[in-house]
Every structure is written in structure tokens, then in C-alpha cells.
MITOR-714116 format. One record per atom (N, C-alpha, C): residue number from 1; residue in three letters; y, x, z. Coordinates in steps of 0.2 Angstrom, whole numbers, plus 5000, padded with zeros to 4 digits. Each point is the difference from the previous one (the first is absolute). Example, Ala and Ser with C-alpha at 12.3 -4.5 7.8 and 13.67 -1.06 7.14 Angstrom:
2
PT,pos,code,v,u,w
PT,1,ALA,4972,5066,5039
PT,1,ALA,5006,4996,5000
PT,1,ALA,5006,5004,5000
PT,2,SER,5005,4998,4996
PT,2,SER,5006,5004,5001
PT,2,SER,5005,4996,5003
END
This chain:
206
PT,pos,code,v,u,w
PT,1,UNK,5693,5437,5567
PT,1,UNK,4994,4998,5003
PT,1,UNK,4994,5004,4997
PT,2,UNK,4995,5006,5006
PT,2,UNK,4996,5001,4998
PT,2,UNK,4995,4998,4996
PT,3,UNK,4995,5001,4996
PT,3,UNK,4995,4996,4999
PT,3,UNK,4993,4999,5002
PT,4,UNK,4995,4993,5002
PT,4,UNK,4998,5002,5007
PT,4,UNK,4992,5006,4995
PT,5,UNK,4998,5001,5004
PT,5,UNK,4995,5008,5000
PT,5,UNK,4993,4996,5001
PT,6,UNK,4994,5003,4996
PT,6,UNK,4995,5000,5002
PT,6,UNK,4995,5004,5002
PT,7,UNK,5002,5006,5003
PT,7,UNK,4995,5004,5002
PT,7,UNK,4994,4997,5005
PT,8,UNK,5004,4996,5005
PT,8,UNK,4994,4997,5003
PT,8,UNK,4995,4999,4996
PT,9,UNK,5001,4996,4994
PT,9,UNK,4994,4996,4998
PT,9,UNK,4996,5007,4996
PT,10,UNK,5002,5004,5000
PT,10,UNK,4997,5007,4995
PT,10,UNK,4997,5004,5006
PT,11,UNK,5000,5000,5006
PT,11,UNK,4998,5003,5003
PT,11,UNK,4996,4995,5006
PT,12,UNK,5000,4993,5001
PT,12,UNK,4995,4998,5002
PT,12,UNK,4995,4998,4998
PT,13,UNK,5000,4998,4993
PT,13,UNK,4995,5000,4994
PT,13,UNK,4997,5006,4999
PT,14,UNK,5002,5006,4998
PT,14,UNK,4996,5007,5005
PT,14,UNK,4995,5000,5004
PT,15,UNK,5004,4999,5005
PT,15,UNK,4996,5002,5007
PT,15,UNK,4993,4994,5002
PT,16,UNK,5004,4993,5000
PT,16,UNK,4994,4996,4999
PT,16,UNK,4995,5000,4992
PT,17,UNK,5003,5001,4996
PT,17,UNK,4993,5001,4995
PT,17,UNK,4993,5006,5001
PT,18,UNK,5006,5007,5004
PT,18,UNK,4995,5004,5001
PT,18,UNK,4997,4997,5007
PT,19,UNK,5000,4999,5004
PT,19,UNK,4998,4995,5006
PT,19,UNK,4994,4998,5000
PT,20,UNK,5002,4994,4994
PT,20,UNK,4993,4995,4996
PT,20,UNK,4995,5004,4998
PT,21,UNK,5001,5006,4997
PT,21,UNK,4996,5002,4996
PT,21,UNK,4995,5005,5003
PT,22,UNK,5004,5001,5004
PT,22,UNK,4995,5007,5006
PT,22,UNK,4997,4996,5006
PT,23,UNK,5004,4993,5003
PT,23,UNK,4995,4996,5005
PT,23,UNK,4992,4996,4995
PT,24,UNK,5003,5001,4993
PT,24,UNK,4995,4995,4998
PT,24,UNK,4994,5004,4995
PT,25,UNK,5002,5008,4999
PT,25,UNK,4994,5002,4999
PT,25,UNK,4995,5003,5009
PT,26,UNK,5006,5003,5002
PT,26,UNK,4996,5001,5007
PT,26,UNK,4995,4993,5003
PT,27,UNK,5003,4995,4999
PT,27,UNK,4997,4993,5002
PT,27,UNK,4993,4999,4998
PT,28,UNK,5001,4999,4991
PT,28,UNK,4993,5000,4997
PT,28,UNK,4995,5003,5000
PT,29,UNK,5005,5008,4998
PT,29,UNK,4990,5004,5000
PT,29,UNK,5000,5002,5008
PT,30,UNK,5002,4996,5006
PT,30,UNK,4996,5002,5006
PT,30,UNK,4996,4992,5000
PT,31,UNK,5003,4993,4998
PT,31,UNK,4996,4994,5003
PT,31,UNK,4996,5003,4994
PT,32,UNK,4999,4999,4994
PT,32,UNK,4993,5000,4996
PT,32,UNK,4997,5006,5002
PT,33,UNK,5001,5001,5001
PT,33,UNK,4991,5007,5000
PT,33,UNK,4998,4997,5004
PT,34,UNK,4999,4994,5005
PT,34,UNK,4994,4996,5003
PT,34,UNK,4999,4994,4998
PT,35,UNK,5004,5000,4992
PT,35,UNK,4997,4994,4997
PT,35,UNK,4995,5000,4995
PT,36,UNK,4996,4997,4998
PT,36,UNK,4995,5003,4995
PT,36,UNK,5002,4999,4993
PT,37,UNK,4999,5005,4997
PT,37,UNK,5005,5002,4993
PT,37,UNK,5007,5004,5004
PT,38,UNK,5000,4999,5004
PT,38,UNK,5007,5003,5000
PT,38,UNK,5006,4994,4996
PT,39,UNK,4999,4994,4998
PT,39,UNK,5005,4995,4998
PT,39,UNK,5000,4993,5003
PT,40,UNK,5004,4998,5000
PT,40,UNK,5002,4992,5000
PT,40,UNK,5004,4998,4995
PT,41,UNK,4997,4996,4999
PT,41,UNK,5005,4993,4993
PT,41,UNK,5006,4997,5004
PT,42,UNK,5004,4999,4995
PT,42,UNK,5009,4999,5004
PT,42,UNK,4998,4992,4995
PT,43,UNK,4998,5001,4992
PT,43,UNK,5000,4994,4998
PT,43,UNK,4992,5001,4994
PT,44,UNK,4995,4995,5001
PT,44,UNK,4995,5004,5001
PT,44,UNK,4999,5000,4992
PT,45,UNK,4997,5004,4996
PT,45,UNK,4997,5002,4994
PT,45,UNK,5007,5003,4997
PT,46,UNK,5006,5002,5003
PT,46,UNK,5003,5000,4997
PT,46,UNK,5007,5006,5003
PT,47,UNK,5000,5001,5008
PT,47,UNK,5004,5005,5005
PT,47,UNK,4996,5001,5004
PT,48,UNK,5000,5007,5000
PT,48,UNK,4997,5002,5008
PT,48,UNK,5003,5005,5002
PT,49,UNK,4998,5002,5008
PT,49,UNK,5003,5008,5002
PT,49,UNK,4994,5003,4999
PT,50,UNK,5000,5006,4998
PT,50,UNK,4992,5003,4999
PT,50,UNK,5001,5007,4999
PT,51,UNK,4998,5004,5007
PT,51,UNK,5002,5005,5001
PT,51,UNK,4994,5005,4998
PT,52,UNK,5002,5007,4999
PT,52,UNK,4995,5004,4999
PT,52,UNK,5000,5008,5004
PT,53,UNK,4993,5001,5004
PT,53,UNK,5003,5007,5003
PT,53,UNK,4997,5008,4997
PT,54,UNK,5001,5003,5003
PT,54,UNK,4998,5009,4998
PT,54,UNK,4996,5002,5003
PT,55,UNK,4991,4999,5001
PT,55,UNK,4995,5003,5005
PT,55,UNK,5001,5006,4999
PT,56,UNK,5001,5003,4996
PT,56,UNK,5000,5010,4998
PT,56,UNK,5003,5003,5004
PT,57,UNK,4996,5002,5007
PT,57,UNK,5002,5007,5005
PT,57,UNK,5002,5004,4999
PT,58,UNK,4998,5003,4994
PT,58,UNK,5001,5007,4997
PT,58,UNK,5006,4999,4998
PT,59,UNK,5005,4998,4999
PT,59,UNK,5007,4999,5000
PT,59,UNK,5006,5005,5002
PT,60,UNK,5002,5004,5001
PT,60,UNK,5004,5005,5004
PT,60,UNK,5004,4997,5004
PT,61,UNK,5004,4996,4996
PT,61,UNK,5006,4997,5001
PT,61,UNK,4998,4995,5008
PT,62,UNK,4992,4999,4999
PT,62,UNK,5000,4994,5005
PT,62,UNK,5000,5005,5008
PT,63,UNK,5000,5005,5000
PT,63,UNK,4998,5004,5006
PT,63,UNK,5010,5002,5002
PT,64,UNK,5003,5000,4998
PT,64,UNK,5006,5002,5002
PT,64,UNK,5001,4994,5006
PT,65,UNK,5003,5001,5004
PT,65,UNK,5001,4994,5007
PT,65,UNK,5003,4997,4999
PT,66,UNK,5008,5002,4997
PT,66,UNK,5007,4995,4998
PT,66,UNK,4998,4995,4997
PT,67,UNK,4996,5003,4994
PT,67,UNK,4998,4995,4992
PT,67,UNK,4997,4994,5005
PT,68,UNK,4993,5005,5003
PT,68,UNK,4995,4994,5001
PT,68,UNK,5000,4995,5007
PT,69,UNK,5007,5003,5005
PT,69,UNK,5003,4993,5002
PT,69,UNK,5005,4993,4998
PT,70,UNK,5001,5002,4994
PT,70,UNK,5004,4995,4995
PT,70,UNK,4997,4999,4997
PT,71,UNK,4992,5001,4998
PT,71,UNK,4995,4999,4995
PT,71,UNK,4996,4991,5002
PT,72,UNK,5000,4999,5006
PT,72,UNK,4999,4994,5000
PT,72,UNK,5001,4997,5009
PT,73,UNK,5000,4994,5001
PT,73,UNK,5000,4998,5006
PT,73,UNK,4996,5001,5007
PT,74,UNK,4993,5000,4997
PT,74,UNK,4994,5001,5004
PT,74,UNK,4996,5007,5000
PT,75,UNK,4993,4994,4996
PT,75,UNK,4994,5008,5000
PT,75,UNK,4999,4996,4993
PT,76,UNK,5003,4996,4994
PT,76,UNK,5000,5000,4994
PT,76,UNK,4999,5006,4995
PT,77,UNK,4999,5002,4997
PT,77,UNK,5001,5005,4994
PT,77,UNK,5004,5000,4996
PT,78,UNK,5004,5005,4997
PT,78,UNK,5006,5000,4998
PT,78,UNK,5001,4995,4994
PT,79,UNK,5005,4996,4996
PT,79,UNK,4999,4994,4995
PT,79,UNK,5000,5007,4992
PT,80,UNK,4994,4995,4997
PT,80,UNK,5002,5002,4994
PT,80,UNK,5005,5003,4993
PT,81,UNK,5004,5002,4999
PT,81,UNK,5007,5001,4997
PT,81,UNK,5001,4999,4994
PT,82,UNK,5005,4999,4996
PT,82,UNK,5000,5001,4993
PT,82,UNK,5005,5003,5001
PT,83,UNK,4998,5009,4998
PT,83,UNK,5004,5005,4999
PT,83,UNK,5006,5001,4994
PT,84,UNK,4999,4996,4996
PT,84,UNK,5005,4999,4992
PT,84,UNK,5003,4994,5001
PT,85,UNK,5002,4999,4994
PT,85,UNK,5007,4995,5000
PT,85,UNK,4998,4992,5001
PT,86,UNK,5004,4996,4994
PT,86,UNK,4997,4994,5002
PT,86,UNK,4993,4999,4994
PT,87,UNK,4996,4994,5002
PT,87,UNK,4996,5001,4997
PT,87,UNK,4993,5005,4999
PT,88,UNK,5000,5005,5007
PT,88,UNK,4997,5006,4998
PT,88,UNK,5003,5005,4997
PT,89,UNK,5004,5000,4996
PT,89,UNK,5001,5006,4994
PT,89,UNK,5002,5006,5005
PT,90,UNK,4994,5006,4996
PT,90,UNK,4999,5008,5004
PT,90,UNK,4997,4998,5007
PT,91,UNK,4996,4996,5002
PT,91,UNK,4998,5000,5006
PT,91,UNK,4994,5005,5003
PT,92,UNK,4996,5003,4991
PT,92,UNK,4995,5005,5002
PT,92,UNK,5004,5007,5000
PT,93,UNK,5008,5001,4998
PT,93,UNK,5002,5005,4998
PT,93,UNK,5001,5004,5010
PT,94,UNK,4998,5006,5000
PT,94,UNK,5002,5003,5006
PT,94,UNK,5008,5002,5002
PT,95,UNK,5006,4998,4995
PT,95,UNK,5007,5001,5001
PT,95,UNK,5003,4994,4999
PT,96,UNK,4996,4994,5000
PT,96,UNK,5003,4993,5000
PT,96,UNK,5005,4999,5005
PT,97,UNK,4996,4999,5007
PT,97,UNK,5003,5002,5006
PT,97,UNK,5009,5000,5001
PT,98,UNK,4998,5007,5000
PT,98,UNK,5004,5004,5001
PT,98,UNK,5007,4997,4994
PT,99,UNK,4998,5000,4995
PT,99,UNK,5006,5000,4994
PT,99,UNK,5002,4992,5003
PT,100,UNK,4998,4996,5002
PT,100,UNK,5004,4993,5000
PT,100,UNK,5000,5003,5008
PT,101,UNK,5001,5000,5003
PT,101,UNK,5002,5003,5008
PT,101,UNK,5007,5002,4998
PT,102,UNK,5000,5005,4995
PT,102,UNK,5007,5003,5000
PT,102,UNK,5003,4996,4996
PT,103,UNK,4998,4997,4994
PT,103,UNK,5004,4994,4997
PT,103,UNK,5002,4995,5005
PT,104,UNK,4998,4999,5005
PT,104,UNK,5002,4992,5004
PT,104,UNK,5004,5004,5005
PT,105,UNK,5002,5005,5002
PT,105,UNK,5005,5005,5003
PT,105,UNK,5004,4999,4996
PT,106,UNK,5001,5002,4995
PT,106,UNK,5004,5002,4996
PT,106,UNK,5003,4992,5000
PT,107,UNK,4998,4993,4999
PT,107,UNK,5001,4998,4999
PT,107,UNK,5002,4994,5005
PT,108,UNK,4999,5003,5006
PT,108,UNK,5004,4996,5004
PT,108,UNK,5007,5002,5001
PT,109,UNK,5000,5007,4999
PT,109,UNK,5005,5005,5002
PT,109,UNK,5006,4998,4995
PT,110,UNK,4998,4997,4994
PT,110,UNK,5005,4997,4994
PT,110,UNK,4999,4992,5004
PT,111,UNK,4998,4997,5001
PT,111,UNK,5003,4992,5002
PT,111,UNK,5004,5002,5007
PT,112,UNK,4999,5005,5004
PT,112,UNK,5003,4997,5004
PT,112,UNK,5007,5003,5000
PT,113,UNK,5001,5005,4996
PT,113,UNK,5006,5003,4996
PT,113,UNK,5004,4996,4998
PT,114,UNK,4995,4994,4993
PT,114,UNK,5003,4996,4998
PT,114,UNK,5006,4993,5003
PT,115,UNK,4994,5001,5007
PT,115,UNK,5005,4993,5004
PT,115,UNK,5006,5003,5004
PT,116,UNK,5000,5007,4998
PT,116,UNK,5008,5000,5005
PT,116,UNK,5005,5001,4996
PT,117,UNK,4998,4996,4994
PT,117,UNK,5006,5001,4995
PT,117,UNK,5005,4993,5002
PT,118,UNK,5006,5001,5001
PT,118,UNK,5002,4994,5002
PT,118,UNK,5001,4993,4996
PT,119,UNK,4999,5001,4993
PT,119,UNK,5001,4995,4998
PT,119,UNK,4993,4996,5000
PT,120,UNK,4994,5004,5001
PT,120,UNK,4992,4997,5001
PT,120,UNK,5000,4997,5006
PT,121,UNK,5003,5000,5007
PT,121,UNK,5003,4995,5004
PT,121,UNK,4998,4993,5001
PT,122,UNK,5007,4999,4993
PT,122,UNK,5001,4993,5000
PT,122,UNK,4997,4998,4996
PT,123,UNK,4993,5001,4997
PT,123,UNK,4996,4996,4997
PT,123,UNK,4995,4999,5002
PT,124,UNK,4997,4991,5005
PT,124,UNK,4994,4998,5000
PT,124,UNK,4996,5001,4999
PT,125,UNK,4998,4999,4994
PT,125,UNK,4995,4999,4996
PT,125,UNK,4998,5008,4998
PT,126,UNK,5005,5005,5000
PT,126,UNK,4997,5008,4999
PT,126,UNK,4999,5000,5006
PT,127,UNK,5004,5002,5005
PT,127,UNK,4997,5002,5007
PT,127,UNK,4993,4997,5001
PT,128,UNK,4997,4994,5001
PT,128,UNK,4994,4998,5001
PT,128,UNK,4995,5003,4994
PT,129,UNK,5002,5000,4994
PT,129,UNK,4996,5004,4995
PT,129,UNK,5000,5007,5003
PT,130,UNK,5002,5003,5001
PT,130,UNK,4999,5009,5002
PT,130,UNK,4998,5001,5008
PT,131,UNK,5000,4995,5004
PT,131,UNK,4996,4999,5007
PT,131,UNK,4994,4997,4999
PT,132,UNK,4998,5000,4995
PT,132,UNK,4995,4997,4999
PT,132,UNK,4995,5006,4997
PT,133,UNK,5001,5000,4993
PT,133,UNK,5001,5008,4999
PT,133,UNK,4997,5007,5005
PT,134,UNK,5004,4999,5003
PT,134,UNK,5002,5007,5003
PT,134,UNK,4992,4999,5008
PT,135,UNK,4999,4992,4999
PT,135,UNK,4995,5001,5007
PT,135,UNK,4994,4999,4996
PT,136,UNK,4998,4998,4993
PT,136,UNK,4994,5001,5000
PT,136,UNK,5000,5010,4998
PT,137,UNK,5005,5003,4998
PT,137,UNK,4999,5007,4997
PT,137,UNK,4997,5002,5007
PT,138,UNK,5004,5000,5006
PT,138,UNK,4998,5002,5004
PT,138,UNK,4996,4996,5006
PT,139,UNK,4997,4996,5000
PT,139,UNK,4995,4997,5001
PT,139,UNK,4991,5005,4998
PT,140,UNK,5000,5000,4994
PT,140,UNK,4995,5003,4993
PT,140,UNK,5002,5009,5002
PT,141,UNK,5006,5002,5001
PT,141,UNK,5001,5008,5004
PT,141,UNK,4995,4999,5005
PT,142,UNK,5002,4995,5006
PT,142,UNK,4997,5004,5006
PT,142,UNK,4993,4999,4999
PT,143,UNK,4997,4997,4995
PT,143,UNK,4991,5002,4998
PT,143,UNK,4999,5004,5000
PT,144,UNK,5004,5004,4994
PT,144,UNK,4998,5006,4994
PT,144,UNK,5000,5005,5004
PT,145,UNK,5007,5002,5007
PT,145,UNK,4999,5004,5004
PT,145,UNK,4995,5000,5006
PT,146,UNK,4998,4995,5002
PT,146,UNK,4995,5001,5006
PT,146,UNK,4992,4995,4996
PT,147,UNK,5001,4999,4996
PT,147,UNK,4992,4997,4999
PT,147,UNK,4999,5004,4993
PT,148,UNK,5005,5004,4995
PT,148,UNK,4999,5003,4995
PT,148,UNK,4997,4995,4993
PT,149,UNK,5005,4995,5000
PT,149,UNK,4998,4995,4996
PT,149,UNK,5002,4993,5005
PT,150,UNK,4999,4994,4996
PT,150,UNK,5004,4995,5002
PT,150,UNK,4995,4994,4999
PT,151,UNK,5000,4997,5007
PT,151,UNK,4996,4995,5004
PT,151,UNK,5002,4992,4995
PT,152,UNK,4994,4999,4997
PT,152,UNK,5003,4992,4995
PT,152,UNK,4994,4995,5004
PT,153,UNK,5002,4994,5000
PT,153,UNK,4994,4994,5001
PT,153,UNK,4999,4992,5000
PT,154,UNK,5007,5002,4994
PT,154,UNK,5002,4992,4999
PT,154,UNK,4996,5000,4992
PT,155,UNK,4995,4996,4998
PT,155,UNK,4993,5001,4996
PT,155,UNK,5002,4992,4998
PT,156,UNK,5005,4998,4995
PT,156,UNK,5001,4994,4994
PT,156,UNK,4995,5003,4994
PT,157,UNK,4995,4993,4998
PT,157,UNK,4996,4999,4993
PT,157,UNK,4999,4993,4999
PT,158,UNK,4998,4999,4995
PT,158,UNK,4999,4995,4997
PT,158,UNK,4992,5001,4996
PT,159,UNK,4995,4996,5005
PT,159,UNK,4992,5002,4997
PT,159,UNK,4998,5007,5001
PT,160,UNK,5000,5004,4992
PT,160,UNK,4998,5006,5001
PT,160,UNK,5006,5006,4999
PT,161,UNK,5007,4997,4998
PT,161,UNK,5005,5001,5000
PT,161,UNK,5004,5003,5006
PT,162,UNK,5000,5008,5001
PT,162,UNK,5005,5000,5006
PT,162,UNK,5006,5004,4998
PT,163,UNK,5007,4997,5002
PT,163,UNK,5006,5005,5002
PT,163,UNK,4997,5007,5003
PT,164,UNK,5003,5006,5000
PT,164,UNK,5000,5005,5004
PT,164,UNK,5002,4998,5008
PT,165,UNK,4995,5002,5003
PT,165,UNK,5002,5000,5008
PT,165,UNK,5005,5002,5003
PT,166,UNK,5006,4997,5004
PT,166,UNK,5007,5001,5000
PT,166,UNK,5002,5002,5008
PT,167,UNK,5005,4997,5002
PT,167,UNK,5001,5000,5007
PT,167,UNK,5010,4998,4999
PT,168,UNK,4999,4998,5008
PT,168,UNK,5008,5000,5002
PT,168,UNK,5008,5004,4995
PT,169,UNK,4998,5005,5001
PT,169,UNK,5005,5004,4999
PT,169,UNK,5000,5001,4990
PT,170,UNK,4995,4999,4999
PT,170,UNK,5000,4997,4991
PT,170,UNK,5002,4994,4998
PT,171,UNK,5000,4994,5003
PT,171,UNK,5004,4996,5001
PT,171,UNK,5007,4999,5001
PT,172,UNK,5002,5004,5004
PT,172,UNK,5009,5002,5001
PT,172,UNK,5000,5004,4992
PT,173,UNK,4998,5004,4999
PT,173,UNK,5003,5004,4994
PT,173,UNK,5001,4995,4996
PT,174,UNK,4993,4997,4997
PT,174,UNK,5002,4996,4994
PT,174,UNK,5005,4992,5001
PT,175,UNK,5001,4999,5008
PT,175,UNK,5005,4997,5001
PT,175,UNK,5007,4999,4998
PT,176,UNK,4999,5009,5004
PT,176,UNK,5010,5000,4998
PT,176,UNK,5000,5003,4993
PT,177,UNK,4994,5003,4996
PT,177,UNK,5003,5001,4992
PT,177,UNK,4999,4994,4998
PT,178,UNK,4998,4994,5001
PT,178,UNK,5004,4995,4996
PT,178,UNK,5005,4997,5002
PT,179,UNK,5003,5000,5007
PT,179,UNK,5007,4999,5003
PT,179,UNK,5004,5004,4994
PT,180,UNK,4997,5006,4999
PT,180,UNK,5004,5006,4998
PT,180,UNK,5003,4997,4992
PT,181,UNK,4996,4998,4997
PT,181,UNK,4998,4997,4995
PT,181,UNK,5004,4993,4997
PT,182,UNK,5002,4996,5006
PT,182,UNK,5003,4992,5001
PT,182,UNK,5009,5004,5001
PT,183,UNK,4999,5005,5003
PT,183,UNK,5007,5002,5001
PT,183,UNK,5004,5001,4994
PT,184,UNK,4996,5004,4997
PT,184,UNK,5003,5003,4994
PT,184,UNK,5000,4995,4993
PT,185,UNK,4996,4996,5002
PT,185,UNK,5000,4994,4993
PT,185,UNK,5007,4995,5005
PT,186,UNK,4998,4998,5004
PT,186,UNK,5003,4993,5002
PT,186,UNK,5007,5001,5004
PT,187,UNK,5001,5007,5005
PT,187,UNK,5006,5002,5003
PT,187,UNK,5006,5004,4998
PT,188,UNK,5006,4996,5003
PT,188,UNK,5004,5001,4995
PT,188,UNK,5004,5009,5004
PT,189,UNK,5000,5004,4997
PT,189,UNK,5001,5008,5003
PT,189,UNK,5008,5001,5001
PT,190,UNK,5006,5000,5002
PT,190,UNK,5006,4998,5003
PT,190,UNK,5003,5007,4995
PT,191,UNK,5003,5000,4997
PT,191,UNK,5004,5004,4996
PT,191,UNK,5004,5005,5004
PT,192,UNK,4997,5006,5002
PT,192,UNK,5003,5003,5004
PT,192,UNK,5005,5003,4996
PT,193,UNK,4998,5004,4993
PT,193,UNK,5003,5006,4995
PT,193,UNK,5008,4996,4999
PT,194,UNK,5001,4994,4999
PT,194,UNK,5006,4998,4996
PT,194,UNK,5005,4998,5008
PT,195,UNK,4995,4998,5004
PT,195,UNK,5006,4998,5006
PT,195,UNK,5003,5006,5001
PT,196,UNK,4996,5005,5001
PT,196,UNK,5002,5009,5004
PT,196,UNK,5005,5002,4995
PT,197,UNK,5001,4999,4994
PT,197,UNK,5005,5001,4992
PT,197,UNK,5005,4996,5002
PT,198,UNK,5000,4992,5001
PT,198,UNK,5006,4999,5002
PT,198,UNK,5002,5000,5005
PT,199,UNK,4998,5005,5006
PT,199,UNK,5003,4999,5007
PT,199,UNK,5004,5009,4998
PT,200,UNK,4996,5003,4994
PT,200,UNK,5004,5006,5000
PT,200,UNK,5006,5001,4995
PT,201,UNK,5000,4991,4995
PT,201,UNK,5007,5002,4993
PT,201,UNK,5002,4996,5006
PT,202,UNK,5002,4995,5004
PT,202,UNK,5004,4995,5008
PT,202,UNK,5003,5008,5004
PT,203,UNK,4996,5005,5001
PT,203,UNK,5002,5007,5004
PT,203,UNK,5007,5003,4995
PT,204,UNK,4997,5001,4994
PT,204,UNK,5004,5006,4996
PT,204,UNK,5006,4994,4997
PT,205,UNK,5000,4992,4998
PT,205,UNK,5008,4998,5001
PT,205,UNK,5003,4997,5005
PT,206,UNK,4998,5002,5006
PT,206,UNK,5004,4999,5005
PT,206,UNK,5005,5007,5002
END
């Protein structure tokens, strides 16, 4: 009897993580730009959505047509970006961009490798970690390529105290690496190397 498979759960976790994360920055920074500040409190002195945009014309980027019909909904101005990693880091550098562009290529290109290994399958709890994974990488892609940098608006502090501003598809990442995390401490990994050893000394004294 086969064992049952979960690719579904690694490719619907995917595609709805990237979903959320592209209906819901396209959502924000088009309602706020007619709010004042550009935020609303989700829970008040303490979450808010709080978007930021780009007035700078002189822009290159912004005159290409493809860019600047996927650049916003309306007659909005392009959102904000943090060009570098999480946190900021290299965000003033002019190859930020680009090098985590290719990193997140590169690294979709290795999870989705990874799940067609068949013995990644029949593990729940990894399939779910690496479609998770695999939609915030490419979630934070489709920024880098068409806004040249990465749309955040999820703004948690405490007082004067603020987390970095985050989004959707950062949320998946840190999700399924600590799926990724629960696996490795708490799931048990099915002994593939010793069963394959005695289905091969079962071959050679038959």
C-alpha cells in the first residue's frame, strides 16, 4: 500500500500564501493613500497597516508602461520599497535589489526541487513548511521584479518601540521555517537507508 502524498498541501499553501500577499499589499497601499497618514490601527497603540509611497517622478523605472501598469491600481503613486533584506539591511546599497532577486530565484528553484523528492511527499508537516516557504520567496520576487524592491505595511511597536515593517509573504517565510524547525526536533524521519539494505541482503539470499 502506497503512502498517502502531500503535495497538495505544498502547492496549495503556495499559491494561496502568494495570493494573500499580492491581493493584500495591492489592497492597502491603494485604500490608504485616501486615508490621512496613509494608516489605520488594526489594534490601537500597538498594530497598524501603515503604508508609504514614492512621489519622486524622476524615477526611470517609473516611465516604462509594463512596470507602471502593475505599479498600482488607480492614479496612486508607486508604494515605498525596502530594497534590502529583512530588517533593511543594504537597502541604501544600488545591488541590494538585484542580488536578493537572484537569491529568491535561486531559491525557489531549490524548494521546488526539493519537493519532488518522493520521500518529501509523505511528510505533512515539510510539505506545509516549504509551501510556505516557497510563497513568501516568491511573493517578495514579484516586488523586487516589478516595483524593484518590496512592498511592507504590517507596522507592530510597543510606545516608541517598532518591529521592522513586514508584510504577507514574510510571515509565510518565518512560518514554515519554524514548521521547518518543529520537524526536525519533533518529527520522526522513516529510515529509508536500512530498509533499502535489507530489501537488498532479502535480493542477494533468495
Amino acid at each position: 500500500m502506497s503512502e498517502k502524498s502531500y503535495r497538495w498541501l505544498f502547492w496549495g499553501l503556495a499559491i494561496l500564501g502568494v495570493a494573500s500577499d499580492q491581493v493584500s499589499k495591492y489592497a492597502v497601499f491603494h485604500q490608504l493613500f485616501a486615508v490621512t497618514d496613509h494608516r489605520v490601527a488594526l489594534i490601537p497603540r500597538m498594530f497598524t497597516l501603515n503604508a508609504s509611497y514614492d512621489v519622486d517622478p524622476a524615477k526611470a523605472h517609473y516611465s516604462e508602461p509594463w512596470r507602471k501598469s502593475l505599479q498600482s491600481i488607480d492614479d496612486e503613486p508607486p508604494p515605498y520599497v525596502n530594497r534590502g533584506a529583512l530588517f533593511g539591511w543594504f537597502h541604501d546599497q544600488d545591488w541590494g535589489n538585484a542580488f536578493f532577486a537572484i537569491v529568491s530565484v535561486a531559491a525557489a528553484g531549490g524548494i521546488i526541487f526539493w519537493s519532488t523528492r518522493p520521500s518529501m511527499a509523505h511528510h505533512r508537516l515539510h510539505c506545509a513548511a516549504l509551501g510556505l516557504i516557497l510563497a513568501g520567496t516568491l511573493g517578495n520576487l514579484y516586488d523586487r521584479v516589478v516595483f524593484f524592491g518590496v512592498r511592507d505595511f504590517l507596522d507592530f511597536y510597543v510606545q516608541d518601540w517598532h518591529w521592522p515593517t513586514f508584510n504577507i509573504a514574510d510571515c509565510c517565510l518565518v512560518s514554515g521555517a519554524c514548521l521547518l524547525l518543529l520537524q526536525a526536533f519533533f518529527s520522526k524521519v522513516p529510515a529509508e537507508q536500512p530498509a533499502a539494505m535489507a530489501t537488498t541482503a532479502e535480493a542477494k539470499s533468495a
